[in-house]
C-alpha positions in Angstrom: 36.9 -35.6 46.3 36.9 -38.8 48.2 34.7 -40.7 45.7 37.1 -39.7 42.8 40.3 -41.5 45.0 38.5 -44.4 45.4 37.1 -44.6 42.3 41.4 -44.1 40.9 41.9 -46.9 43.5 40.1 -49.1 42.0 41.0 -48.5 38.3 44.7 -49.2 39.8 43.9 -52.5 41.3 42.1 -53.8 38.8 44.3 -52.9 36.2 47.6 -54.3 38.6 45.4 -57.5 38.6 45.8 -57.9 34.8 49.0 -56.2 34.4 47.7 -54.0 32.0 46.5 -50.3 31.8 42.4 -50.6 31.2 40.8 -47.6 30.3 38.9 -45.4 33.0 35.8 -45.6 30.5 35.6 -49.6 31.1 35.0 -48.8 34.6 32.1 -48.1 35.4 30.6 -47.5 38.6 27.1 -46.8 39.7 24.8 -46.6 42.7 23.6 -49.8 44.2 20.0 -50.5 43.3 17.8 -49.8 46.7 16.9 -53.5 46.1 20.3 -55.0 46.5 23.1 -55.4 49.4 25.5 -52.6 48.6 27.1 -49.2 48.5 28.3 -49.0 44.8 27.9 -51.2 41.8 30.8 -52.5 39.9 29.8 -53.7 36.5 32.0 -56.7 35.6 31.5 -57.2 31.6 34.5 -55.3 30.3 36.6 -56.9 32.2 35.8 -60.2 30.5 38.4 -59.6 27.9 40.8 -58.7 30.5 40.4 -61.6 32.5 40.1 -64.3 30.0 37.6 -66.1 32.5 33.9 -66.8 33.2 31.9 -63.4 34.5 31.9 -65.7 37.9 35.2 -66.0 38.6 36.1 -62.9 36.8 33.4 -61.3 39.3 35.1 -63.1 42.4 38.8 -62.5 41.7 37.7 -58.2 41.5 35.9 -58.8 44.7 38.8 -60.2 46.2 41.4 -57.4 45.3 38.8 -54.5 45.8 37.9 -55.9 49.8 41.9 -55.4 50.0 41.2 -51.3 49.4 41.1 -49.6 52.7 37.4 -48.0 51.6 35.7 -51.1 51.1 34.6 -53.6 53.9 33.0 -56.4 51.9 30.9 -57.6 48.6 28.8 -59.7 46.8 28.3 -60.8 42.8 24.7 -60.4 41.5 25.6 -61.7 37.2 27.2 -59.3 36.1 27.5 -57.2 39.0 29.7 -56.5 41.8 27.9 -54.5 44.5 30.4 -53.6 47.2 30.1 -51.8 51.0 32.1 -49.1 52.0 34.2 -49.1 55.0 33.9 -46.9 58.1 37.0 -45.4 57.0 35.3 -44.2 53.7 32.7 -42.5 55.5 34.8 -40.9 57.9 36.9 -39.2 55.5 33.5 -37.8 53.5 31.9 -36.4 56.6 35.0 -34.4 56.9 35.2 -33.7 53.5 31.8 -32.5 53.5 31.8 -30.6 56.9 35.4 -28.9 56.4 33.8 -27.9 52.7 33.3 -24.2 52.3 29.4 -23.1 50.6 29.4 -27.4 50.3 27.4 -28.1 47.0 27.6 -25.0 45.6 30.0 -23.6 43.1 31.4 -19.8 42.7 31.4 -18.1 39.6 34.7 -16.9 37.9 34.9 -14.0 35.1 34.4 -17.1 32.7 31.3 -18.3 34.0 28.3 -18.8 32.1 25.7 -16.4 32.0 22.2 -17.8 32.5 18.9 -15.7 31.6 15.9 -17.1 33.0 12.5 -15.4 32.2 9.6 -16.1 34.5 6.4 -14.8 35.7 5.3 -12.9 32.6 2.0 -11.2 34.2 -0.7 -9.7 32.2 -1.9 -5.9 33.4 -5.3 -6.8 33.2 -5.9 -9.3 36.0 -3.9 -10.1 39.5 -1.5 -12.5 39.8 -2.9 -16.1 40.5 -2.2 -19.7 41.3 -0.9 -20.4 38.3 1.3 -17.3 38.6 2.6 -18.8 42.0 3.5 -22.2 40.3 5.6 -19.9 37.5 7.5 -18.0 40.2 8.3 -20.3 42.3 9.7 -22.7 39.5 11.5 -19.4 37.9 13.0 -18.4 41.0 14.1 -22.0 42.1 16.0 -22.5 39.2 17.5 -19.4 39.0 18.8 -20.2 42.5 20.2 -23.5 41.8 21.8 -22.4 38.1 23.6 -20.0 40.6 24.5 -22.5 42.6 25.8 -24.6 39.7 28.5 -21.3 39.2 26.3 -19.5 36.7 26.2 -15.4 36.5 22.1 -15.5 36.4 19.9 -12.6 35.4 15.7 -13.4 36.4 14.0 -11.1 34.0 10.5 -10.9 33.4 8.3 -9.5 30.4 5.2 -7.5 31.5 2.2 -8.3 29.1 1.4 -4.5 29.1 -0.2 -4.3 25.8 -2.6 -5.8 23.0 -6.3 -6.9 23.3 -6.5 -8.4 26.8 -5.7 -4.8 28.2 -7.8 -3.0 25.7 -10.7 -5.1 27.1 -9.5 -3.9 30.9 -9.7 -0.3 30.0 -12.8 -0.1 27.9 -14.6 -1.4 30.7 -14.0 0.6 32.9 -13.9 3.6 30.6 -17.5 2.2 30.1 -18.6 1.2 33.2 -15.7 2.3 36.1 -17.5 5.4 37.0 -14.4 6.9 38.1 -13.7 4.6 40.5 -10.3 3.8 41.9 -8.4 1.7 43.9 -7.9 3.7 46.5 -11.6 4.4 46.8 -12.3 0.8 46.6 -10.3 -0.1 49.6 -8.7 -2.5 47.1 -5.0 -3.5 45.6 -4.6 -2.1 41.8 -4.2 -5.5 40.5 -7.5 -7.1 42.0 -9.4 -3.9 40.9 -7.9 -3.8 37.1 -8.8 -7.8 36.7 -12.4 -6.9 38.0 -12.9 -5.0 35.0 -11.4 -7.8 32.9 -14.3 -10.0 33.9 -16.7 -7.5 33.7 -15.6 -7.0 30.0 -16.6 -10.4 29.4 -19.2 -11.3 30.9 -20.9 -8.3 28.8 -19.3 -9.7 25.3 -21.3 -13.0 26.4 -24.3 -11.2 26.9 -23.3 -9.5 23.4 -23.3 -12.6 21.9 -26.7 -14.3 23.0 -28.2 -11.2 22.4 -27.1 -11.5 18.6 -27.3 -14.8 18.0 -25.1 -15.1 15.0 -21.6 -16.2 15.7 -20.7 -14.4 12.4 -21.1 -11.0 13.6 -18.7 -9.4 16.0 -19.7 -7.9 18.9 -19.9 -3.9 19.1 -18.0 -4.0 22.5 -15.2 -5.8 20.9 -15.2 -4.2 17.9 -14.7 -1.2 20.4 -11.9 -3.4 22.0 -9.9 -4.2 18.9 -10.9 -0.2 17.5 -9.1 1.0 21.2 -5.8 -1.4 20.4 -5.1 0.3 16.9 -5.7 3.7 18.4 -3.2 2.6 21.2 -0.7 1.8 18.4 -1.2 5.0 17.1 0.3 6.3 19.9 -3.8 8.2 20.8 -2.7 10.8 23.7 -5.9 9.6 25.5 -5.7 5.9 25.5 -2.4 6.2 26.0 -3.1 8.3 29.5 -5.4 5.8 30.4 -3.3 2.7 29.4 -0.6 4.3 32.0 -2.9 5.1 34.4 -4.4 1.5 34.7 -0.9 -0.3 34.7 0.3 1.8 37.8 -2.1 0.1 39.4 -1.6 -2.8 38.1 2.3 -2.3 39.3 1.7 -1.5 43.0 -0.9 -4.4 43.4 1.7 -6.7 42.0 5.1 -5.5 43.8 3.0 -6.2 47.0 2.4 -9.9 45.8 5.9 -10.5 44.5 7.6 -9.1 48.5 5.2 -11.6 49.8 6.6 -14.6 48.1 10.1 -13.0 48.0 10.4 -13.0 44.6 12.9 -10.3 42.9 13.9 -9.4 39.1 17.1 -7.9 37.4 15.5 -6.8 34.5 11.8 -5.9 33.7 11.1 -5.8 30.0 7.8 -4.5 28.4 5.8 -5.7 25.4 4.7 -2.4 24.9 8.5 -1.5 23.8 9.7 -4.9 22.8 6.9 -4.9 20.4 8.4 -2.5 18.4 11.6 -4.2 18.1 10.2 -7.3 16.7 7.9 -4.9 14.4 11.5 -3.3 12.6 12.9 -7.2 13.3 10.2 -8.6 10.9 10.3 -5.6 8.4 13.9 -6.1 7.7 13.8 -9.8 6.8 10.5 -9.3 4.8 12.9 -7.3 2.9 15.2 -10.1 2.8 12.4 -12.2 2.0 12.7 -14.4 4.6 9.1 -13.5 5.6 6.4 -12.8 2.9 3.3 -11.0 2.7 -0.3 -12.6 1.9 -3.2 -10.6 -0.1 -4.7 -8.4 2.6 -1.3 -7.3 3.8 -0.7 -9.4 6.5 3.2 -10.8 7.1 4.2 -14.4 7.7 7.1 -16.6 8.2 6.8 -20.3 6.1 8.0 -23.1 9.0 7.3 -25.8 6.6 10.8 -26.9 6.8 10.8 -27.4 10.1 7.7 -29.7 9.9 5.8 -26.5 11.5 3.0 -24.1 10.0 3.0 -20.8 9.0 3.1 -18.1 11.5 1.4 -14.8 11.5 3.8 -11.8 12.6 1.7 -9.1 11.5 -2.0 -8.7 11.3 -3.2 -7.0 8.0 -3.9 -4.0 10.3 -0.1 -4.0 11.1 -0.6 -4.5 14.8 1.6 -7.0 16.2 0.9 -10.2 17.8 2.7 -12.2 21.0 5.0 -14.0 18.4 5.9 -10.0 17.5 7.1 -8.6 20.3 8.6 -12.4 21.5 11.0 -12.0 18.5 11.7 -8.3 20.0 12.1 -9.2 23.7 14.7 -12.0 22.4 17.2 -10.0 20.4 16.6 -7.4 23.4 17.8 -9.8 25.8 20.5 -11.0 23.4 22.0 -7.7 23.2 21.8 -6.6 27.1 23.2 -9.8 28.6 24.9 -12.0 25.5 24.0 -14.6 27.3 25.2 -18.5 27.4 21.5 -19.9 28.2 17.8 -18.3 28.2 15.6 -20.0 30.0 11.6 -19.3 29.6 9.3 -21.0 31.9 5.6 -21.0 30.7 2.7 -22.6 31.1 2.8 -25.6 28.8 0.3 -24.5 26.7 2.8 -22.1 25.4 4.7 -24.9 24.3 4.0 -25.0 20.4 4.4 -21.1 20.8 8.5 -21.6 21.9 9.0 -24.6 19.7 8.1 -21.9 16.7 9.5 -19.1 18.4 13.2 -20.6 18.3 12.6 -21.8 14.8 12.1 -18.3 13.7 15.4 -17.2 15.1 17.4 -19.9 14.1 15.6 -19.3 10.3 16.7 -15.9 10.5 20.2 -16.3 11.6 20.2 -16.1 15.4 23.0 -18.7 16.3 22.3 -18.1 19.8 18.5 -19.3 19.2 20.0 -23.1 20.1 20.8 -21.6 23.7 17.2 -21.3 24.8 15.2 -23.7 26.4 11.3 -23.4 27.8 10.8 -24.6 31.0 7.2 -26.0 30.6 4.9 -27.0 33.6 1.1 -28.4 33.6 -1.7 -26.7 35.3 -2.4 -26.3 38.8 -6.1 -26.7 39.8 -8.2 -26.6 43.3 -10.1 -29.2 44.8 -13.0 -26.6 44.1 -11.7 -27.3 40.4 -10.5 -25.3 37.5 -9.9 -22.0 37.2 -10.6 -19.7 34.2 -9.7 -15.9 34.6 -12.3 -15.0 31.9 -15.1 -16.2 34.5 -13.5 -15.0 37.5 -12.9 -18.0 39.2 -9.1 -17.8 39.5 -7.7 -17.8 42.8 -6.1 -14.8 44.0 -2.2 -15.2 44.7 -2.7 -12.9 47.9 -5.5 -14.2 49.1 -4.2 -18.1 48.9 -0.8 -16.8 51.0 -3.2 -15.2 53.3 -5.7 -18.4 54.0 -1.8 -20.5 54.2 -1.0 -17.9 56.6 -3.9 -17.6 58.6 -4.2 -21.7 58.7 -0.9 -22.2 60.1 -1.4 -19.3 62.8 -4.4 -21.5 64.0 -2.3 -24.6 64.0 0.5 -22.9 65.8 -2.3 -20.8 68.2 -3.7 -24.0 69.1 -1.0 -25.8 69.7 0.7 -26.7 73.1 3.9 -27.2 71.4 4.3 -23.6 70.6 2.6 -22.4 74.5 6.2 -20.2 75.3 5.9 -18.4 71.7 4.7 -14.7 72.5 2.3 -13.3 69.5 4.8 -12.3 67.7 6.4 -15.2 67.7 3.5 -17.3 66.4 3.1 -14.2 64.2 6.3 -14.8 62.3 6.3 -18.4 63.1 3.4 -18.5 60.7 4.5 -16.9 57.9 7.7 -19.0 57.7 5.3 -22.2 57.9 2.3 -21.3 55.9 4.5 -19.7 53.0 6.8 -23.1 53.3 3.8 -25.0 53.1 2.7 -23.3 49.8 6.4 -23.2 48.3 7.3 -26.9 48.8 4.0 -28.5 47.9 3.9 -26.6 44.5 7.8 -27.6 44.0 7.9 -31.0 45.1 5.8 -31.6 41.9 7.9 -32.6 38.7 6.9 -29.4 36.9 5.8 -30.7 33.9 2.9 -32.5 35.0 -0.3 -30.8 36.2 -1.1 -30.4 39.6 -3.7 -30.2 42.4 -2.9 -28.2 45.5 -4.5 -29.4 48.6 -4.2 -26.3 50.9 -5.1 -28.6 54.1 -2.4 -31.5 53.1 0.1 -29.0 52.4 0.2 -27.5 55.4 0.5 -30.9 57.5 3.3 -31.5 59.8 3.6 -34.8 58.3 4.6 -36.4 55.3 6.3 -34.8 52.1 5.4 -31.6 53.2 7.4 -28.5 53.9 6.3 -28.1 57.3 7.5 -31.5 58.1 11.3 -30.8 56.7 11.4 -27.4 58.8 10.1 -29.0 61.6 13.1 -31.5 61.6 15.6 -29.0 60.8 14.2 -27.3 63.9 14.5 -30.2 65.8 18.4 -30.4 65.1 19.0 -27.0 66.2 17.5 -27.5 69.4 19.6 -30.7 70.0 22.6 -28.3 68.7 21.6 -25.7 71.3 22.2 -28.0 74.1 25.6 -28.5 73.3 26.9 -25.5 71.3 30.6 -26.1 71.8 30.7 -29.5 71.2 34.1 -30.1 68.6 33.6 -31.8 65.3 34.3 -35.4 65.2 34.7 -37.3 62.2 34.9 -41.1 63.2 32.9 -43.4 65.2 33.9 -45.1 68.1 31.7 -48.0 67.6 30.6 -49.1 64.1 28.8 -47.1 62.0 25.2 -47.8 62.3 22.8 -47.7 59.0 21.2 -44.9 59.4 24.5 -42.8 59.9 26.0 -44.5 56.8 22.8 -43.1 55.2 22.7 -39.4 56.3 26.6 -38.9 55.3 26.1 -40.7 52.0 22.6 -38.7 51.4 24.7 -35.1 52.6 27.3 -36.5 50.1 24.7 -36.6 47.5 23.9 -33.0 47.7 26.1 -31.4 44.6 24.8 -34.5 42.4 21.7 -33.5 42.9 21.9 -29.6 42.4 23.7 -30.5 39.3 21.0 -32.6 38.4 17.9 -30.5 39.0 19.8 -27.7 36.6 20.4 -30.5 33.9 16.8 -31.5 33.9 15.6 -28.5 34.5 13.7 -29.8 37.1 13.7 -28.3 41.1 11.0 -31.4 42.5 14.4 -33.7 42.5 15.8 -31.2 45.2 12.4 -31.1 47.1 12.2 -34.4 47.4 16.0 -35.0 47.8 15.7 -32.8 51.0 12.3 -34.8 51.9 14.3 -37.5 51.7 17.1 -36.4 54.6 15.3 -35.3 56.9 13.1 -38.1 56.6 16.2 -40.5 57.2 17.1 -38.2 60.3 13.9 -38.5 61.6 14.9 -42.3 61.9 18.4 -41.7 62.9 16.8 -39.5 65.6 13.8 -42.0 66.9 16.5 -45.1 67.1 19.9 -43.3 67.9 20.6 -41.8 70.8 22.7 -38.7 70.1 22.8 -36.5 73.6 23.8 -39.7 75.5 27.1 -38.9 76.9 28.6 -41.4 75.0 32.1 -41.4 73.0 30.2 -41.2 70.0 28.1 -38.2 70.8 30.2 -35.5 68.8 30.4 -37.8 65.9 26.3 -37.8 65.9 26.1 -33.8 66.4 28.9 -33.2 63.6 26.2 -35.6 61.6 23.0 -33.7 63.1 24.9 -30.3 62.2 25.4 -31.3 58.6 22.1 -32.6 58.0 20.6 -29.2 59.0 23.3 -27.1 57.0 22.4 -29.1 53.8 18.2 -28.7 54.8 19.2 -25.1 55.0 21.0 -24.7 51.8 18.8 -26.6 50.2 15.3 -25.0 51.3 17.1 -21.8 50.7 17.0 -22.9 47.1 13.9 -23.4 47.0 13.0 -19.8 48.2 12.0 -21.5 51.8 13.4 -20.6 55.1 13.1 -22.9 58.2 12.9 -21.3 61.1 15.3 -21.7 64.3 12.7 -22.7 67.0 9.2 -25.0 66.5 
């Protein structure tokens, strides 16, 4: 890499200065602070030993033997540091470093490549897929993407909550109340109906509840509820008939939802088998003693030493809760993949769940329990306000990528932009925007705080928005078009301007970043990386002119062309496509 040669460069001159080999840890090299004048930042303390001078002159005399290195044009001393400029010549040779680069920014995975499990989604079969869903999916998918773009052999999994109370209440509603109803004779996706139920379910346990009066008597219908989830257990041939029966429902509503936002798994695993793993998982190190038993029968696990409380495992009943069948799906996953990472993203009110969760398997012996990591993200509300699926009030995952849909068709429709786009066109045109809209605003938000999605200001050609970055990337390839065999051209005839400095060193930037959004966990640093170029081409394109005729006008197309590939790439990502023509 160029940056590495110059960065060897300078270790060489700086060490010739002194006459002495200095160690390429004293070197060290950073980005110039926005603030400053400056490329790169040299920082000058280490070499104070070196030198045997004051950090001025020691500052001065560096200066002076660096500006003599082909790459750098010129620098200045702020204290302690020596912020340099980099040379035409520099940024020659990285636009042809990055433009002759192969799949720039991303690495191939060998036979020896990690392997990288990333669980995401995790739907419940009693209620569609929601906002909140959206957020999980498009952060699961996202970094899924870039850990295989970091070289990683990634699996996306996903375990379907298919079992335990929440369904129970589903089904004995509509057992109750359905009247044989379908979603087929509804007109309405399996999903959407199932959830109707859910709420149903509730909203008579309320009623339940006022009716009684006392808080310390349990409702019949949930007594019913909980009566239906031991039956289930027991393996009842007719709530098990009816359990299946819902679910497929569930299933089709939800494979529809998942094409729509062009979401995909490797592996689906289900608590209603995983439970039963972490049911024989827990019996064997009660045996061992590891876990203990309390008077009426119930099984535990003592955290105490990791600062945590007990957990339940077992109820006294001997059904199984979510920390059950979590301990199953993990030692499942362990054995099918052996994986290097395991990656769970959740809501972060899950996050006391995973901290005990991973203290369990490293208290029982699982090694590989240091290897997972939960992915945590805040809520995501409305302008409307919050949404609670108990009450109803979610909002639908469908019907929000329809309304994003429909909104952008009315943009586009009404446009006179888009005046030679047929229907179909505007059609497809639509989908690309309104589902960008959607994807970016959601991801440019650091996951782990919460979130309020703005449906209008997402969808804004303007601004951090998705719409504006594929808007500029379709503004490049219609420069492109215009001269489509125009030859790459590395060097300027002129000097390089600002802005052109800026685009190659934010295309340079590109694998930094990638690497950085998998270290952190964290895709918004890639939204608003990408924000960020096209953003700086929009400037480049306002005050340069780049189909002038002029000597330099391959040497701004092989910039123009770059800058698209790397929006490209990097929406891709994100699970967003830009489209060709706006």
């Amino acid at each position: 890499m160029t940056l590495d040669i110059l960065n060897k460069k300078i270790e060489k001159s700086i060490s010739d200065l002194y006459n002495k080999q200095i160690p390429s840890n004293y070197f060290q090299i950073i980005k110039t602070k926005v603030d400053f004048e400056g490329d790169y930042t040299l920082i000058i303390f280490p070499f104070l030993s070196f030198s045997e001078k004051d950090l001025s002159s020691t500052a001065n005399e560096i200066g002076v033997v660096l500006q003599k290195i082909e790459e750098v044009s010129s620098f200045n001393i702020v204290k302690g540091f020596l912020n340099f400029h980099l040379s035409d010549i520099f940024f020659s040779k990285i636009l042809e470093h990055v433009f002759s680069s192969k799949n720039f920014g991303f690495i191939s995975p060998s036979s020896n490549s990690k392997t990288t499990l990333v669980e995401f989604s995790s739907p419940n079969t009693n209620k569609p897929l929601h906002l909140g869903h959206i957020r999980n999916n498009l952060l699961g998918f996202a970094i899924s993407n870039i850990f295989k773009a970091c070289g990683h052999h990634v699996k996306k999994v996903q375990v379907i909550n298919d079992r335990g109370i929440h369904i129970c209440k589903s089904m004995l509603a509509w057992l109750k109340y359905g009247n044989g109803k379908t979603p087929d004779s509804e007109g309405v996706k399996g999903d959407f109906f199932v959830g109707q139920y859910y709420v149903l379910f509730e909203k008579k346990l309320k009623e339940e509840k006022i009716k009684i009066g006392d808080k310390n008597i349990v409702p019949n219908i949930l007594k019913e509820a909980q009566e239906m989830l031991v039956k289930w257990e027991r393996k009842d041939p007719e709530i098990i008939k009816l359990w299946k029966k819902m679910n497929d429902w569930v299933y089709e509503g939800m494979e529809i939802t998942y094409k729509k936002l062009g979401i995909s798994f490797d592996k689906n695993y289900y608590e209603s088998s995983t439970y039963l793993d972490g049911k024989r998982i827990v019996q064997r190190f009660l045996e061992k003693n590891i876990f203990f038993t309390k008077k009426d029968k119930s099984v535990w696990v003592d955290l105490n030493q990791y600062n945590l409380d007990e957990k339940l495992l077992l109820r006294s009943d001997g059904t199984a809760v979510y920390m059950t069948q979590d301990i199953g799906t993990a030692f499942c996953r362990h054995e099918d993949f052996s994986f290097d990472n395991m990656i769970y993203v959740t809501g972060n009110e899950q996050n006391y769940h995973f901290q005990t969760l991973f203290k369990i398997l490293e208290k029982i012996g699982c090694n590989w329990s240091k290897k997972c990591f939960h992915l945590s993200y805040g809520m995501v509300d409305l302008p409307s306000g919050k949404m609670k699926s108990r009450e109803g009030t979610v909002v639908d995952a469908d019907d929000l990528i329809s309304k994003m849909r429909s909104s952008s068709f009315n943009i586009i429709k009404h446009s006179q932009k888009f005046d030679d786009f047929d229907e179909n066109e505007i059609k497809k045109l639509s989908e690309k925007i309104g589902d960008g809209a959607l994807k970016y605003f959601i991801l440019k938000v650091d996951a782990k705080k919460n979130m309020l999605f703005n449906p209008d200001e997402s969808i804004d050609f303007n601004g951090n928005t998705g719409p504006f970055i594929q808007y500029t990337y379709a503004r490049i390839m219609s420069i492109l078009s215009k001269r489509k065999d125009f030859k790459p051209c590395f060097n300027s005839h002129d000097s390089m301007g600002g802005l052109e400095k800026d685009l190659i060193k934010n295309i340079f930037d590109f694998p930094n970043c990638i690497q950085q959004c998998k270290e952190s966990l964290n895709p918004s640093l890639l939204a608003n990386y990408i924000y960020h170029l096209a953003k700086t081409y929009n400037k480049f394109y306002q005050k340069v002119p780049i189909l002038d005729g002029s000597k330099n006008e391959e040497f701004r197309l092989t910039v123009s062309k770059k800058v698209s590939l790397i929006i490209m790439d990097g929406m891709g990502l994100l699970g967003i496509s830009v489209p060709n023509r706006m």
